[in-house]
C-alpha positions in Angstrom: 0.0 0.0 0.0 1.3 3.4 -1.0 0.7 6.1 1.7 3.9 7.8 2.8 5.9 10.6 0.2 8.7 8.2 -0.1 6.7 5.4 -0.9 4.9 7.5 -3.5 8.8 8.6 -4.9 10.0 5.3 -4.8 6.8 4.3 -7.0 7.4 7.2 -9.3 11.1 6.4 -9.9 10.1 2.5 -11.0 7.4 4.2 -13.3 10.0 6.4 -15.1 12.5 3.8 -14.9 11.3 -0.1 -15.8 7.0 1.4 -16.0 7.0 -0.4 -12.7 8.6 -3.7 -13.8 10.8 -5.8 -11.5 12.3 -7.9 -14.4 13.0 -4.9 -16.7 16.2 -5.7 -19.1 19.4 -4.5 -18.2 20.1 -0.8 -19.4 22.7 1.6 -19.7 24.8 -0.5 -21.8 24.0 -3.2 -19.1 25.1 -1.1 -16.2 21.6 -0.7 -14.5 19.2 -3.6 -13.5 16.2 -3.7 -12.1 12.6 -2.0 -11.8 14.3 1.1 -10.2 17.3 0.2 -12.8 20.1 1.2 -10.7 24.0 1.1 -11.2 26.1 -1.1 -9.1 28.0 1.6 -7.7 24.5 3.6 -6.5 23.7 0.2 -4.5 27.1 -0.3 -3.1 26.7 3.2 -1.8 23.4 3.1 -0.8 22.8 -0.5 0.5 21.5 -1.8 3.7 22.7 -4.2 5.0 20.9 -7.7 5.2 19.9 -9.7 8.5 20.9 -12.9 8.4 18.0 -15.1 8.7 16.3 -13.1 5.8 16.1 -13.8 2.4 14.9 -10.6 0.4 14.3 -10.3 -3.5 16.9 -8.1 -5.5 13.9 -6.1 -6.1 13.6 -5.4 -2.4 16.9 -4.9 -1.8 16.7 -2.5 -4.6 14.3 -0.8 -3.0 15.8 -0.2 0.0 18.4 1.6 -1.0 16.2 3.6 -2.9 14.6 4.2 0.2 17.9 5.1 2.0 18.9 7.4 -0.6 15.6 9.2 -0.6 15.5 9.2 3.3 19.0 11.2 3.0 18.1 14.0 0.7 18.6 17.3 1.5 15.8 19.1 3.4 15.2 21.9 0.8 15.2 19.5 -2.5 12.0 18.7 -3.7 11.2 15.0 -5.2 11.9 15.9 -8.3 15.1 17.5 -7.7 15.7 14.3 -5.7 15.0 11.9 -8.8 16.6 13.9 -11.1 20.0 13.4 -8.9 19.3 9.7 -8.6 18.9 9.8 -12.6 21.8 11.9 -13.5 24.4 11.1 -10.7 23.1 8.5 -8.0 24.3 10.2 -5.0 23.0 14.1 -4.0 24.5 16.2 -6.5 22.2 19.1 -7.4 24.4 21.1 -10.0 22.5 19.8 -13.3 19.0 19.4 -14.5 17.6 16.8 -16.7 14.0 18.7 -17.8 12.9 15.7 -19.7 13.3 13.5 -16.9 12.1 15.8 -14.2 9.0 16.5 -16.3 8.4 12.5 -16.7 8.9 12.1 -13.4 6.7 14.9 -12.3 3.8 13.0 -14.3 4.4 9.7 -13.2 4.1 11.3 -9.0 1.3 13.3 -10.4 -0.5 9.6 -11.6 0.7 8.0 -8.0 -0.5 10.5 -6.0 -3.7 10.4 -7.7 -4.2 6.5 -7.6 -3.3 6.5 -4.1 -3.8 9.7 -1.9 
């Protein structure tokens, strides 16, 4: 269930990335996997670690580093500022702009919002 901003960022960034799919291809010349397709070197960064006794899905552990990277964003960035870091840089670097990306992710928070409020 989506209820929380972060949850509603983390479902806007797998709509813009893999349209919300958890087997998406690789991309990025096979650097990026996944629903939220991220780079090897965004999840070492942004990883948390595992319990032992668990046994999560790549997709989840995707996810939460998603969630761990969105949880330590600056205070005056706004979500799309946020994605367009994780897009362009995959840490919080807020120098460049992508339009085209912030605008499709814009929409895609705009149709996640709406679906779940």
């Amino acid at each position: 269930m989506i209820k929380t901003p972060a949850d509603k960022f983390i479902q806007a960034i797998a709509l813009v990335e893999s349209n919300d799919n958890p087997n998406a291809p690789l991309g990025d010349h096979g650097r990026a996997a996944g629903r939220f397709q991220q780079h090897p070197t965004f999840y070492e960064q942004w990883h948390i670690p595992i319990s032992r006794g668990t046994n999560p899905t790549w997709d989840q552990c995707f996810e939460w580093a998603l969630l761990h990277f969105y949880s330590n964003r600056p205070g005056d960035k706004s979500d799309a500022d946020v994605a367009v870091a994780y897009h362009l840089h995959g840490y919080h670097r807020y120098v460049e702009d992508d339009p085209e990306y912030r605008a499709k992710f814009e929409k895609a928070l705009l149709t996640v919002s709406e679906l779940c409020p």
